[in-house]
PDB file of N, CA, C, O and CB in Angstrom:
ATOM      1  N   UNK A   1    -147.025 111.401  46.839  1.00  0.00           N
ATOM      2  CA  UNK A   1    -147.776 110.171  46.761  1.00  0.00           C
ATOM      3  C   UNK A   1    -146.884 109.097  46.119  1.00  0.00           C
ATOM      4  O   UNK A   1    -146.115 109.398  45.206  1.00  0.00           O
ATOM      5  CB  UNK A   1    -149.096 110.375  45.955  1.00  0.00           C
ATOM      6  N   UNK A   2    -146.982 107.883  46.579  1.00  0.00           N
ATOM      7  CA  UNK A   2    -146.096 106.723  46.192  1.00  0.00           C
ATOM      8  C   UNK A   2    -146.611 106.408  44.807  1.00  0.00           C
ATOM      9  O   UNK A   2    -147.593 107.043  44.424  1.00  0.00           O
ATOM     10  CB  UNK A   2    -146.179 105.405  47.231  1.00  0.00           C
ATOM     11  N   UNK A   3    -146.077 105.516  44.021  1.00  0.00           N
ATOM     12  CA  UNK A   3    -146.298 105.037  42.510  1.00  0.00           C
ATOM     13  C   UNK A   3    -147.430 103.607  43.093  1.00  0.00           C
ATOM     14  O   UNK A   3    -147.316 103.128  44.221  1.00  0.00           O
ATOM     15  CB  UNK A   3    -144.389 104.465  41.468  1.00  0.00           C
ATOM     16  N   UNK A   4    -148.039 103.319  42.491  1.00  0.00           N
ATOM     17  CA  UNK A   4    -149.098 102.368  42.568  1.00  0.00           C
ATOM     18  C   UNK A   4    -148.506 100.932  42.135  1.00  0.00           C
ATOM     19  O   UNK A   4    -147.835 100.785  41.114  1.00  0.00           O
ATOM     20  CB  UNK A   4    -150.323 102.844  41.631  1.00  0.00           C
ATOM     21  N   UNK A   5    -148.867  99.769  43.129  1.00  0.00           N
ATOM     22  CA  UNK A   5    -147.751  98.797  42.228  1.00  0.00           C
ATOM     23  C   UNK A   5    -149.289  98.019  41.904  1.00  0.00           C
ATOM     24  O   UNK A   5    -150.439  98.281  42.260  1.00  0.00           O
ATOM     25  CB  UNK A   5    -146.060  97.647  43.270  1.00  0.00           C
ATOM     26  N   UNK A   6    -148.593  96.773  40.917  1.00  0.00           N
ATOM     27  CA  UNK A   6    -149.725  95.937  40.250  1.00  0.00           C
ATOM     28  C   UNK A   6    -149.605  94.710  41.108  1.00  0.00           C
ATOM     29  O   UNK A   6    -148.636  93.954  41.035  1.00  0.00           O
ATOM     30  CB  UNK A   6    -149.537  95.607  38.539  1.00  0.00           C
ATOM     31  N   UNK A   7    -150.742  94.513  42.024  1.00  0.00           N
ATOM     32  CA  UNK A   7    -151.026  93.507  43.094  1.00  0.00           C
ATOM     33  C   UNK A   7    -150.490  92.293  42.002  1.00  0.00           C
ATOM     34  O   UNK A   7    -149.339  91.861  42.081  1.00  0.00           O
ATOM     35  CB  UNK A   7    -152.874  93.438  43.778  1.00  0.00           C
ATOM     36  N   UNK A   8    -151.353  91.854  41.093  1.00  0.00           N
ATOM     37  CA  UNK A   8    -150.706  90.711  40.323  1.00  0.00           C
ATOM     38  C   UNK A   8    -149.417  90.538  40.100  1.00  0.00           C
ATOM     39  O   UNK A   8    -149.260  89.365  40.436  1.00  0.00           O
ATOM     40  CB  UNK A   8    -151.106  90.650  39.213  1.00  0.00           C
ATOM     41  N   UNK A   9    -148.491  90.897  39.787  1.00  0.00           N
ATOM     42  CA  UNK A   9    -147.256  90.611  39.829  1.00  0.00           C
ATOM     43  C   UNK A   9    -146.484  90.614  40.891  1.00  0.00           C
ATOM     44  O   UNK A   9    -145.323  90.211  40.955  1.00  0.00           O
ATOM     45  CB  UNK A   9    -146.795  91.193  39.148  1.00  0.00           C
ATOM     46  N   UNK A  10    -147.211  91.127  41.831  1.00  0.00           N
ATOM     47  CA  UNK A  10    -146.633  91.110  43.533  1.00  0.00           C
ATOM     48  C   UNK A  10    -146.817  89.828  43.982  1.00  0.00           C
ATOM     49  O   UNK A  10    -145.952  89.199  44.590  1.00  0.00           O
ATOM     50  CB  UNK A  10    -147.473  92.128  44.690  1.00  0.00           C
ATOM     51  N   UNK A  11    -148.239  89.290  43.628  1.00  0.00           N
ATOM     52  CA  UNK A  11    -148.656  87.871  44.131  1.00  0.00           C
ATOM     53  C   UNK A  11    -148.138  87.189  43.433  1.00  0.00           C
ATOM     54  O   UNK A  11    -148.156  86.029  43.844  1.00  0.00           O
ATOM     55  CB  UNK A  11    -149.950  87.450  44.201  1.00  0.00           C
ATOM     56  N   UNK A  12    -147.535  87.352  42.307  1.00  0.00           N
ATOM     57  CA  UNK A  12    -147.221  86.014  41.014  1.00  0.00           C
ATOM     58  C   UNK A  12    -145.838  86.016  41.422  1.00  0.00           C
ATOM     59  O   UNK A  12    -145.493  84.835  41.363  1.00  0.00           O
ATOM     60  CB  UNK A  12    -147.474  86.370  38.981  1.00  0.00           C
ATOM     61  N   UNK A  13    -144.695  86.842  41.872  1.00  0.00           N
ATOM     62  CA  UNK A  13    -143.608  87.165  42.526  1.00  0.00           C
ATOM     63  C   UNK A  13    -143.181  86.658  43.971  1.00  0.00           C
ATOM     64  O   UNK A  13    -142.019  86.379  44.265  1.00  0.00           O
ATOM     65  CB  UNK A  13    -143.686  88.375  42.518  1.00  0.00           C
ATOM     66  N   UNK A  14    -144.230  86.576  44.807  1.00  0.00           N
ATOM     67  CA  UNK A  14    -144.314  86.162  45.981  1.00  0.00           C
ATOM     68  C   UNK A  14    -144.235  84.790  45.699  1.00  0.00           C
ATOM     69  O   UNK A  14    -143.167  84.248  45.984  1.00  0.00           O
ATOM     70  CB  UNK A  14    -145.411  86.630  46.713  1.00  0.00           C
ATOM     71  N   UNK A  15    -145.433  83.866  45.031  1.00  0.00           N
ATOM     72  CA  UNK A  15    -145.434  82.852  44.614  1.00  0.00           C
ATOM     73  C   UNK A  15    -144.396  82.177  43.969  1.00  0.00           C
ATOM     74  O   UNK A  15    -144.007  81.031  44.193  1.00  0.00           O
ATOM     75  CB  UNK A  15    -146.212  82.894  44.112  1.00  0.00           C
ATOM     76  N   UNK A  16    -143.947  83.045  43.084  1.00  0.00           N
ATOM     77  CA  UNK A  16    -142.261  82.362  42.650  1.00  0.00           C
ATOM     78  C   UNK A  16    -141.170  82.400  43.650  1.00  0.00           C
ATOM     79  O   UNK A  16    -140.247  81.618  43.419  1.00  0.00           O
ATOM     80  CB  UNK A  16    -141.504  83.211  41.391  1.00  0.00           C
ATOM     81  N   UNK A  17    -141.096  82.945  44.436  1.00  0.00           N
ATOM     82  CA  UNK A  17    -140.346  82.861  45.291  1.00  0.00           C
ATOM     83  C   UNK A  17    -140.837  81.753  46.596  1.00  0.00           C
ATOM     84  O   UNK A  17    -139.966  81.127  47.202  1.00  0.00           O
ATOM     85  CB  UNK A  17    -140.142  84.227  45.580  1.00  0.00           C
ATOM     86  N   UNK A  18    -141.676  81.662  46.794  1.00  0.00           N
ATOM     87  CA  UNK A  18    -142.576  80.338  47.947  1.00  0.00           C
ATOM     88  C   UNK A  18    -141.901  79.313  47.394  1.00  0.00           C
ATOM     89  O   UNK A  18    -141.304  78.531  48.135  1.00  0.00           O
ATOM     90  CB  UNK A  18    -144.567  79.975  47.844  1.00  0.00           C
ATOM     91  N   UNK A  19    -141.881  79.119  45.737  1.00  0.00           N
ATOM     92  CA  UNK A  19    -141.907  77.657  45.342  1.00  0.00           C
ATOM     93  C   UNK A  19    -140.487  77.755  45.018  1.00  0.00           C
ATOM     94  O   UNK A  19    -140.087  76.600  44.869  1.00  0.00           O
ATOM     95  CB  UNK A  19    -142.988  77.105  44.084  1.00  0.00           C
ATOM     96  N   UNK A  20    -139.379  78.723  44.810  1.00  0.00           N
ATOM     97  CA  UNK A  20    -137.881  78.528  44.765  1.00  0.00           C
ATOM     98  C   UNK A  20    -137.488  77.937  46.032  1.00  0.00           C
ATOM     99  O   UNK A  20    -136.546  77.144  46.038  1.00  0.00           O
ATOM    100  CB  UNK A  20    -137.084  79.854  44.527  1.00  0.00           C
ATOM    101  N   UNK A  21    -138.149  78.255  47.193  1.00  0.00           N
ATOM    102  CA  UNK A  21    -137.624  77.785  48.811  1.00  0.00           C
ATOM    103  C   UNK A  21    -137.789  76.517  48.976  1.00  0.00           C
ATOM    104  O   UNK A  21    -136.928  75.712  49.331  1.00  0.00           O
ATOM    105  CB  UNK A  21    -138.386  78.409  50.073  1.00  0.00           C
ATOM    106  N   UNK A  22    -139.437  76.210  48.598  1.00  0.00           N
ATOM    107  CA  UNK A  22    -140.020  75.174  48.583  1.00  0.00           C
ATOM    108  C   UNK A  22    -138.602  73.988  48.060  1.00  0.00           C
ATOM    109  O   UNK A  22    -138.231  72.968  48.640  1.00  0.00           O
ATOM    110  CB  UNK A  22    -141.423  75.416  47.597  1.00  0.00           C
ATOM    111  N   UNK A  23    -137.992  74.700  46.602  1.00  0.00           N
ATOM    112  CA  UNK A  23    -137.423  73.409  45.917  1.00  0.00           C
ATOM    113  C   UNK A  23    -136.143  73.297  46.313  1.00  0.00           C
ATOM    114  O   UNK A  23    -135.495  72.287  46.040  1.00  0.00           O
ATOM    115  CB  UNK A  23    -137.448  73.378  44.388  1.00  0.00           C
ATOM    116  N   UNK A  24    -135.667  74.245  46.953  1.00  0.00           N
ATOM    117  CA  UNK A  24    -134.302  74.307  47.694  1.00  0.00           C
ATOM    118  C   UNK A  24    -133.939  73.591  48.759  1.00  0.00           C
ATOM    119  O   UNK A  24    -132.889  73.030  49.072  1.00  0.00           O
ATOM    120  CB  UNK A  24    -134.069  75.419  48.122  1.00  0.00           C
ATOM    121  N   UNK A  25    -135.729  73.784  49.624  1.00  0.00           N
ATOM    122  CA  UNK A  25    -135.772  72.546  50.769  1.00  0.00           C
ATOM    123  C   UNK A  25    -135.679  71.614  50.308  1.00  0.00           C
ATOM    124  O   UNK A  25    -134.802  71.028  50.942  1.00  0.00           O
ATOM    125  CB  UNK A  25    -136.800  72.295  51.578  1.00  0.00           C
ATOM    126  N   UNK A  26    -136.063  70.940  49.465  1.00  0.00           N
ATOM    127  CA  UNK A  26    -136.498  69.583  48.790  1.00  0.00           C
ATOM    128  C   UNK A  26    -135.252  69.167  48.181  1.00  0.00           C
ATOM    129  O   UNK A  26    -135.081  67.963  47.988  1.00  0.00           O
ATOM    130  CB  UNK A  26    -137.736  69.682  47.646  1.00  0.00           C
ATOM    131  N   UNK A  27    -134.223  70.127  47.803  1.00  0.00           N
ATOM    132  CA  UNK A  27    -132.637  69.572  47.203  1.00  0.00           C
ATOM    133  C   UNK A  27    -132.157  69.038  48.538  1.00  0.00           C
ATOM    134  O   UNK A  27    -131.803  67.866  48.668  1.00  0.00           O
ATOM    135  CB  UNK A  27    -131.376  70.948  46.478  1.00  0.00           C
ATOM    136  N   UNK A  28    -132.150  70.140  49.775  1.00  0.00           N
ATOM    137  CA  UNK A  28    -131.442  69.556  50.733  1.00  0.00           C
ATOM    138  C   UNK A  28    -131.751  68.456  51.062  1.00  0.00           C
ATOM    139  O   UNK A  28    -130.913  67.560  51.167  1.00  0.00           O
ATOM    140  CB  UNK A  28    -131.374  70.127  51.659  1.00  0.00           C
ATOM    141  N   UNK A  29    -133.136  68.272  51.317  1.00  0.00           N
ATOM    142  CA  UNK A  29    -133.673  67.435  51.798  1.00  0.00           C
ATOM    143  C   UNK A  29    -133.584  65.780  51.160  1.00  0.00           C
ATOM    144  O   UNK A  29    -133.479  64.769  51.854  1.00  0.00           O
ATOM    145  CB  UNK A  29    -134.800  68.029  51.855  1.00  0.00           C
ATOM    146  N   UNK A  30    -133.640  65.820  50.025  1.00  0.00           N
ATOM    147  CA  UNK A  30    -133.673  64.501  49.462  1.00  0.00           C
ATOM    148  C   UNK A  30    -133.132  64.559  48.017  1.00  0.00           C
ATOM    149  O   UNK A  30    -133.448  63.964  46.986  1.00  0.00           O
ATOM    150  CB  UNK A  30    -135.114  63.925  49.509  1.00  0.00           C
ATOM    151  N   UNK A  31    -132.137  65.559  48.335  1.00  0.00           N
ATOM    152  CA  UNK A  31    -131.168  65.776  46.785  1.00  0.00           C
ATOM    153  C   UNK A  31    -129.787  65.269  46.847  1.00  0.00           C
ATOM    154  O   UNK A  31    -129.345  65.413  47.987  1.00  0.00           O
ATOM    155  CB  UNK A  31    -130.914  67.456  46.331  1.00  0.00           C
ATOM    156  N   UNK A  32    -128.914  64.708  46.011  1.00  0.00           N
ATOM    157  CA  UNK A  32    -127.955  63.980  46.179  1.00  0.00           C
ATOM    158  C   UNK A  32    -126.803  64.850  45.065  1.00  0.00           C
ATOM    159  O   UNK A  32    -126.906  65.538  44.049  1.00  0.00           O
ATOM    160  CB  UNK A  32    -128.421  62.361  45.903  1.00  0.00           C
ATOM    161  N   UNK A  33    -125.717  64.353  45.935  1.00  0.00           N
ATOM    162  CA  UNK A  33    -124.428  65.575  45.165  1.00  0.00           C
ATOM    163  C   UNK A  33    -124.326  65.137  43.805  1.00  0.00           C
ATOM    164  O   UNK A  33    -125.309  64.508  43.412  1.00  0.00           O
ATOM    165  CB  UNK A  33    -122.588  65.530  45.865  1.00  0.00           C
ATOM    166  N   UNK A  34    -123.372  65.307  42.961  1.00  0.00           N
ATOM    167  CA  UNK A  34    -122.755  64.264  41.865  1.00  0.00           C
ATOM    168  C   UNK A  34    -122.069  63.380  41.660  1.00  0.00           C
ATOM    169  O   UNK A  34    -122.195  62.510  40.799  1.00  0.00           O
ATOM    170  CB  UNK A  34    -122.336  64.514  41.254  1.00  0.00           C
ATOM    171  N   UNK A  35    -120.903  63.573  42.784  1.00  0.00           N
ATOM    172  CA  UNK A  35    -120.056  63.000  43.363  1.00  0.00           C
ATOM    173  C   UNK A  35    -120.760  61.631  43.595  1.00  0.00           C
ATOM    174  O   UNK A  35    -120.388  60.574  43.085  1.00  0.00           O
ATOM    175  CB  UNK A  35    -119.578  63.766  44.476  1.00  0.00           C
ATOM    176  N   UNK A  36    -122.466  61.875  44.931  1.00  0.00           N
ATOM    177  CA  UNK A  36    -122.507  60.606  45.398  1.00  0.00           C
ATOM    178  C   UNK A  36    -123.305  59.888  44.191  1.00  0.00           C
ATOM    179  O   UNK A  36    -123.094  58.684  44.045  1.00  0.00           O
ATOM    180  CB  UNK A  36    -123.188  60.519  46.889  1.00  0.00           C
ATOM    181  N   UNK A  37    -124.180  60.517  43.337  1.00  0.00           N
ATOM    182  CA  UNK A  37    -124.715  59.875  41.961  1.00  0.00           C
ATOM    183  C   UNK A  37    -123.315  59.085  41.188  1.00  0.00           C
ATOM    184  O   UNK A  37    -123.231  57.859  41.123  1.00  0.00           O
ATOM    185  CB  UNK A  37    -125.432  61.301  40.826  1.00  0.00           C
ATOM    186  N   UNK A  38    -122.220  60.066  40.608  1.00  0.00           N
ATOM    187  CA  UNK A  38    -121.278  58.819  40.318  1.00  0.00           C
ATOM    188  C   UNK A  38    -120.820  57.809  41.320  1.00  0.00           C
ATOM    189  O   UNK A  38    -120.785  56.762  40.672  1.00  0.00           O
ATOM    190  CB  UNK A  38    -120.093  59.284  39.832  1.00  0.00           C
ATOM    191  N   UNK A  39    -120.469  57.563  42.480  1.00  0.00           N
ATOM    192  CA  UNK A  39    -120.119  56.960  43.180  1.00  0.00           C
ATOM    193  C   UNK A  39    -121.621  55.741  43.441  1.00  0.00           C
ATOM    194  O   UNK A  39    -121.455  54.560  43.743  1.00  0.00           O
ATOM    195  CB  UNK A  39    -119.514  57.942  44.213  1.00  0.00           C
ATOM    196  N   UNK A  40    -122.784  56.291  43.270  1.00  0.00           N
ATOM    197  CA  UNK A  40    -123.682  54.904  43.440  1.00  0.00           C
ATOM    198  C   UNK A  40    -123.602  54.052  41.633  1.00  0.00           C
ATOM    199  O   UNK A  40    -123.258  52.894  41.397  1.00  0.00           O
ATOM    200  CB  UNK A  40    -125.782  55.515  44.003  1.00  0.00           C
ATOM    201  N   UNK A  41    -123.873  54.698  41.026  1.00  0.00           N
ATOM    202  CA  UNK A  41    -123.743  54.349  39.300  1.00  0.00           C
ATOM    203  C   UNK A  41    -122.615  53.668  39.478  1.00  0.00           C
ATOM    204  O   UNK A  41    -122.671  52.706  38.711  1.00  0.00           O
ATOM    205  CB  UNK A  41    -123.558  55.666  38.045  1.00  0.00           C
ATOM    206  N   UNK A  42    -121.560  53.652  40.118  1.00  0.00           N
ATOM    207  CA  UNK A  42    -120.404  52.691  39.746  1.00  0.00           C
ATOM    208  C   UNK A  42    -120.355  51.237  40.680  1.00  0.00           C
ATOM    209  O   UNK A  42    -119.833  50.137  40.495  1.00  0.00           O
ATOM    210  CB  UNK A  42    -118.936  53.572  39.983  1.00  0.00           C
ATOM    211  N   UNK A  43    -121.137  51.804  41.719  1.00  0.00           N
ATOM    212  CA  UNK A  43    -121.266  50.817  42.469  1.00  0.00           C
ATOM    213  C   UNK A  43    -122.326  49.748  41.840  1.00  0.00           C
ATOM    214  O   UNK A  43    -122.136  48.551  42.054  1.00  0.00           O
ATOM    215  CB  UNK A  43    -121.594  51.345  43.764  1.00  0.00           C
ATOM    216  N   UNK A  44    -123.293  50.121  41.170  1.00  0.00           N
ATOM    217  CA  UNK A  44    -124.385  49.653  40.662  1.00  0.00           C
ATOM    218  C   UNK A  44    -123.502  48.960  39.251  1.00  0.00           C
ATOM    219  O   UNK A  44    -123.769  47.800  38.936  1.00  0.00           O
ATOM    220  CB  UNK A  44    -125.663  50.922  40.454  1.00  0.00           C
ATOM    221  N   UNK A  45    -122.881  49.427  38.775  1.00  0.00           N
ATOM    222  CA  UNK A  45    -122.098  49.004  37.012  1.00  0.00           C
ATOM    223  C   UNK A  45    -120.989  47.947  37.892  1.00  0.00           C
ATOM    224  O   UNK A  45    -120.997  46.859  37.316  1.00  0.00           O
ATOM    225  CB  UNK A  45    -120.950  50.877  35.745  1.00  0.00           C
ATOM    226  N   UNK A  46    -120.284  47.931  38.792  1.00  0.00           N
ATOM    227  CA  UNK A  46    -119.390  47.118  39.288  1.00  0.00           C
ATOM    228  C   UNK A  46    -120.415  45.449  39.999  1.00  0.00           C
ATOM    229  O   UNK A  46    -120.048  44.293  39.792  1.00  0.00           O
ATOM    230  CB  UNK A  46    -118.472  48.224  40.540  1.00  0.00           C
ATOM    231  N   UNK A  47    -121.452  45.788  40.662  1.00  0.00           N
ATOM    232  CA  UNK A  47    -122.126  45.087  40.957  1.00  0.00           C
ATOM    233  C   UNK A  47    -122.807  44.300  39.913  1.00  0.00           C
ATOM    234  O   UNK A  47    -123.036  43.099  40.059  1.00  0.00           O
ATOM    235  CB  UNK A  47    -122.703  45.641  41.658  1.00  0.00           C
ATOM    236  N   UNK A  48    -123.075  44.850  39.046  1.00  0.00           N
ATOM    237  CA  UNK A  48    -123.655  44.414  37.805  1.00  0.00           C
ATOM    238  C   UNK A  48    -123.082  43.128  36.637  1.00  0.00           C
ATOM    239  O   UNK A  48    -123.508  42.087  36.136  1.00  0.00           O
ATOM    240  CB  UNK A  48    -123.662  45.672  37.151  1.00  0.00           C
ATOM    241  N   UNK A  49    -121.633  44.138  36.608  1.00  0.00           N
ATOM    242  CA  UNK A  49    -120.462  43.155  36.058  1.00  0.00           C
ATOM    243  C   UNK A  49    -119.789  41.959  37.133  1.00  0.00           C
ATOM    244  O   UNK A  49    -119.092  41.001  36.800  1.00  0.00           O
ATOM    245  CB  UNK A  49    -119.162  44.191  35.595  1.00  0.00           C
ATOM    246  N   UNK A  50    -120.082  42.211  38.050  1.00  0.00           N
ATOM    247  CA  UNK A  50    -119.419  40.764  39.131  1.00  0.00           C
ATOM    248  C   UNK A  50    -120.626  40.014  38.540  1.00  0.00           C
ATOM    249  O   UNK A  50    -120.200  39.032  37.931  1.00  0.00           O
ATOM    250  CB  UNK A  50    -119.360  40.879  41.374  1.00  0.00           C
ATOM    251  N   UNK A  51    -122.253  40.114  38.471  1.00  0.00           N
ATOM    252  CA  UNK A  51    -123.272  39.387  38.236  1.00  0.00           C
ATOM    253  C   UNK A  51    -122.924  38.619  36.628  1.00  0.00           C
ATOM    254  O   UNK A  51    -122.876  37.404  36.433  1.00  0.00           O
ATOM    255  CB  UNK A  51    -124.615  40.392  38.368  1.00  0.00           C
ATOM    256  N   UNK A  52    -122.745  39.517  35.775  1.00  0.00           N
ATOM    257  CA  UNK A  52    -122.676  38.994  34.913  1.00  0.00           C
ATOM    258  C   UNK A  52    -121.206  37.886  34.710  1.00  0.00           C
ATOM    259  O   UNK A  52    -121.090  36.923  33.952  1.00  0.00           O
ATOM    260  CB  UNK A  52    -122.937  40.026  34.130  1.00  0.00           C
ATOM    261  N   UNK A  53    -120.433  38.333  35.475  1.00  0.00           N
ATOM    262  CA  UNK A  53    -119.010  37.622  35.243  1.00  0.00           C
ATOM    263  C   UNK A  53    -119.056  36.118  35.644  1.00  0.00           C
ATOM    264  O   UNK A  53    -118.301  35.313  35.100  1.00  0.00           O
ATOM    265  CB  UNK A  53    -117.809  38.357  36.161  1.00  0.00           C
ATOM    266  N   UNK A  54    -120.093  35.689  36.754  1.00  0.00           N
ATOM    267  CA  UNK A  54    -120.096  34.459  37.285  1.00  0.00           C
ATOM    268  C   UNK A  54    -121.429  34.028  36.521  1.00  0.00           C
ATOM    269  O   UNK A  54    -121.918  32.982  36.948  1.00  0.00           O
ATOM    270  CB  UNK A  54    -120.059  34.408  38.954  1.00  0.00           C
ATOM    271  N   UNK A  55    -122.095  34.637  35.482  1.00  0.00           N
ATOM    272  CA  UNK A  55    -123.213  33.611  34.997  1.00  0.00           C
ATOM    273  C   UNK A  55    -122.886  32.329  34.437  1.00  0.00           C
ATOM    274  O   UNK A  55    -121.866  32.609  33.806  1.00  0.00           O
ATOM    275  CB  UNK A  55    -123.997  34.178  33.992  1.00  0.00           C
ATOM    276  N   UNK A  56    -123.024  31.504  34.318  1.00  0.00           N
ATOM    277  CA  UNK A  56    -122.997  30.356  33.825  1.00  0.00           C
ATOM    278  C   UNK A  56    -123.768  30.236  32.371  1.00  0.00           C
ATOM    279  O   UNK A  56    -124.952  30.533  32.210  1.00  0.00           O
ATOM    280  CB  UNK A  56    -123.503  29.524  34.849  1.00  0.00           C
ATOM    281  N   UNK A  57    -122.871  29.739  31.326  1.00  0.00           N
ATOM    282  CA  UNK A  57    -123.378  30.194  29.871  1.00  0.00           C
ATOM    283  C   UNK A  57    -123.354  28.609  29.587  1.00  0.00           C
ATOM    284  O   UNK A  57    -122.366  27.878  29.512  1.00  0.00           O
ATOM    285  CB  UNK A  57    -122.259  31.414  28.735  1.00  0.00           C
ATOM    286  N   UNK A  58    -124.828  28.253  29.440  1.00  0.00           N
ATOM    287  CA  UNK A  58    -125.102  26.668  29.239  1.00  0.00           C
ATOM    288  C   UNK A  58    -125.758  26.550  28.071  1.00  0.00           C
ATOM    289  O   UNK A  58    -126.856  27.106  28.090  1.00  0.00           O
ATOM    290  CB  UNK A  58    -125.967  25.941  30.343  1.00  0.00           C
ATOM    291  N   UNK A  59    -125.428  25.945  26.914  1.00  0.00           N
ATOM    292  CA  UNK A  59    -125.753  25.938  25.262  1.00  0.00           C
ATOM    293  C   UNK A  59    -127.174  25.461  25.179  1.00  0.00           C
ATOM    294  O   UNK A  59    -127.723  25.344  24.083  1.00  0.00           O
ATOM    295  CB  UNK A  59    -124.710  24.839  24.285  1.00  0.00           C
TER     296      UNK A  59
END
């Protein structure tokens, strides 16, 4: 006769695993490397400093 398993931890197991896929899709899907996070942050800090470089500072 086989060993008896505990349905609850089968379902709570199953479930952790649904929602690891779930978030794996969701990296591919609308997750961004590091590479392109530094590469927008600099674009955003370079853009930023051209803005500030041409303000006009009137007393």
């Amino acid at each position: 006769m086989t060993t008896p398993i505990n349905l609850n931890k089968h379902r709570k197991a199953r479930a952790r695993a649904d929602r690891k896929a779930q978030a794996d899709a969701n990296a591919v899907k609308f997750g961004r490397s590091r590479d392109q996070k530094a590469r927008e942050t600099a674009a955003d800090e370079r853009a930023r400093r051209l803005l500030d470089d041409h303000r006009r500072e009137d007393g």
